[in-house]
C-alpha positions, 0 to 999 in steps of 0.5 A: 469478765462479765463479757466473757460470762455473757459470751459464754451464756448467749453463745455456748449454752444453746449449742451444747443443750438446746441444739436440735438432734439429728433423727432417723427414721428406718423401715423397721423388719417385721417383728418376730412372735410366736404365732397362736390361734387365739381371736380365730375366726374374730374380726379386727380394725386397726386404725392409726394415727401419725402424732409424731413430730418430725424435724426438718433435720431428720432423715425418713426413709421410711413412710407413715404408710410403710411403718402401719403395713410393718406393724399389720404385718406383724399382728399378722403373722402373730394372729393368723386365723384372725380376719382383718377387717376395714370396718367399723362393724369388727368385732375388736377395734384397735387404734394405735396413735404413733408418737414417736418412732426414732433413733437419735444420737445424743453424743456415744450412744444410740438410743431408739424409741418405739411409742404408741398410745392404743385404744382396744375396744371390745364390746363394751370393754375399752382399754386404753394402755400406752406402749414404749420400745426403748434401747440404748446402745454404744456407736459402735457401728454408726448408723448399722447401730442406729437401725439396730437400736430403732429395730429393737424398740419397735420389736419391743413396743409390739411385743407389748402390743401384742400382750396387750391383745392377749391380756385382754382378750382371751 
């Protein structure tokens, strides 16, 4: 009997809780907002950092480089009078430190995470806000299901971001 609980304790509990997910990494769609001319004729730096920890499972077909140029795009479209700059010398500085961008599947549901710590210096003013898209859904379509899940999370943190942006600079 005490075989039998040690098989069980060396063997079965690491694979059922400590086994490495599989992850996905998608090239998320641009976020749709409502574009405003608030900020018009201000200019921004947008600075990113990669923080996230990628395993040697996970299947990227998105790159660092794509998923920065979809979010831009998306402040963007929201912001279109404003004047994107790559200089310290702009009138707002945003940093976004990406932590996490990831759909996984934990066992029936899709769950997908956006997360950003954001650093928005004005001036004197700085505000430091961490922002997370999250979503969770059934498998009902597979992988169709995890981009929709990882979509929905990013669009989700931008949405956030772009409050953030309003919030404090109107």
């Amino acid at each position: 009997m005490k075989r039998f609980l040690l098989f069980m304790v060396i063997v079965l509990i690491p694979t059922l809780g400590f086994a490495q997910k599989k992850v996905y990494v998608f090239k998320p769609q641009v976020s749709e907002f409502a574009s405003t001319n608030l900020l018009e004729g201000k200019t921004i730096q947008v600075n990113y950092k990669d923080t996230r920890i990628i395993n040697k499972k996970s299947k990227v077909e998105c790159t660092f480089e794509e998923l920065t140029s979809v979010i831009n795009e998306s402040l963007k479209a929201v912001f279109p009078k404003v004047v994107w700059i790559d200089s310290a010398d702009a009138d707002i500085i945003l940093n976004i430190r990406v932590k996490r961008y990831e759909a996984f599947f934990p066992g029936g549901v899709w769950r997908g995470f956006a997360e950003y710590d954001v650093e928005l210096i004005h001036g004197s003013d700085e505000v430091k806000e961490e922002i997370l898209g999250t979503r969770t859904e059934g498998n009902i379509w597979g992988i169709k299901t995890a981009k929709k899940v990882l979509q929905m999370s990013f669009d989700r943190a931008n949405e956030d971001l772009v409050k953030l942006l309003i919030e404090h600079l109107e």
